[in-house]
C-alpha positions in Angstrom: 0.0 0.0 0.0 1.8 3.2 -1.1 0.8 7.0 -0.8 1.4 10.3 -0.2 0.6 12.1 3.1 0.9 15.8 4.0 0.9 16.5 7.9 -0.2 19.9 9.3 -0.2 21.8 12.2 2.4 21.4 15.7 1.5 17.5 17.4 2.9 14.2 15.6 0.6 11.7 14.0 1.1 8.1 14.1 -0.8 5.7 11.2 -3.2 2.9 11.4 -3.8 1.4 8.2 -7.1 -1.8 8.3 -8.1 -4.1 5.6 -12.1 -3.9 6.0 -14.9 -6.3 3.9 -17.6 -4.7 1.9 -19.5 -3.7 4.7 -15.8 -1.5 6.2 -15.8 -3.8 9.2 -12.0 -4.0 10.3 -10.6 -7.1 9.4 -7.0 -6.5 9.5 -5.3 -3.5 12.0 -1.8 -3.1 10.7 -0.3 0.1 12.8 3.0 1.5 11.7 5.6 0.6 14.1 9.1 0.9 14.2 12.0 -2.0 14.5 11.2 -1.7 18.4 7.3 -2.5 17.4 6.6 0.6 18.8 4.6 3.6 16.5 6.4 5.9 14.5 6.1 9.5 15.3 5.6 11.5 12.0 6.2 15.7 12.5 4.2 18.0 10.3 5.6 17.5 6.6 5.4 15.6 3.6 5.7 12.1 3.4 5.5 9.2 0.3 4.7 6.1 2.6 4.8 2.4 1.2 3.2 -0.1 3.7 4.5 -3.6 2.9 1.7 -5.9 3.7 2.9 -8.9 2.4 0.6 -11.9 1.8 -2.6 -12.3 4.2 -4.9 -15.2 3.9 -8.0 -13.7 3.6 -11.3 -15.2 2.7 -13.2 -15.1 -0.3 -14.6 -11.5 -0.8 -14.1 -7.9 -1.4 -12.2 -5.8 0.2 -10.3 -2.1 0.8 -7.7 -0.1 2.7 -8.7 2.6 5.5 -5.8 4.4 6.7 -6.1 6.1 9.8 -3.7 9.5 10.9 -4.3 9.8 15.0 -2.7 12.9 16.9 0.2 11.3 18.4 -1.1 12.7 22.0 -5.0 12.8 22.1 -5.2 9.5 20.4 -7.9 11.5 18.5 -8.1 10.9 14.5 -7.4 13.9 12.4 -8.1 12.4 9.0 -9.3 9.0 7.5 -9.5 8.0 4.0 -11.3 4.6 3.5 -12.2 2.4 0.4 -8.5 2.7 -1.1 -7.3 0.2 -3.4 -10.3 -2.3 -3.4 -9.4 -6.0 -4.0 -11.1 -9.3 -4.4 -10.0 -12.8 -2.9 -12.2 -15.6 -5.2 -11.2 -19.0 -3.9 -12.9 -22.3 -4.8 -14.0 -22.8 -1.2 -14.8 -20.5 2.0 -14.4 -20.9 5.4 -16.4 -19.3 8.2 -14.0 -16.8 9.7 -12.7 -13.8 8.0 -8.9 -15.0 7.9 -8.4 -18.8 6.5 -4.9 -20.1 8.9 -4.4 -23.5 7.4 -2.4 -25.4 10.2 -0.5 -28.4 9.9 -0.6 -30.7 13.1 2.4 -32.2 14.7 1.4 -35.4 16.3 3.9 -36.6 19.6 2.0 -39.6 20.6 -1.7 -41.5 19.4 -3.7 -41.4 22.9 -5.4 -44.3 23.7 -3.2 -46.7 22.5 
């Protein structure tokens, strides 16, 4: 996910950026964190930002981008732009659960035997 953002004004903002379904219900939170994990600060100023999101195993369906600009010290959001770069995952079978984890078991010992 890659774009531009122009910050006004005298606090920092940190960034949230969600994958939401068709009906914008969060399905993914990704905020933007440092090496440390914790959020990066961003001063007023100019920024081109490219989120690597790597591969998600998402169910079948459609789906968009929200990202989410928060004053770094109220917590309170100063802008929101949602419905950016919409997607669809088709897959030939669904699972209840909006991500699909496939696991693979490891088995130490058959009980009962």
């Amino acid at each position: 996910l890659q774009f531009d953002l122009s910050l006004h004004g005298s606090s920092d903002a940190k960034l949230i950026a969600y994958i939401v379904d068709h009906g914008m219900t969060p399905i993914v939170a990704m905020p933007v964190v440092d090496s440390s994990g914790e959020p990066i600060l961003y001063p007023p100023g100019r920024y081109s930002i490219c989120l690597p999101i790597n591969q998600i195993e998402l169910n079948s369906g459609k789906y968009s981008f929200i990202v989410n600009v928060l004053d770094s010290k109220s917590g309170v959001s100063i802008f929101r732009q949602q419905g950016l770069a919409p997607f669809s995952v088709i897959s030939d079978s669904y699972h209840w659960g909006a991500i699909t984890k496939p696991v693979r078991p490891r088995i130490k010992d058959c009980i009962g035997n």
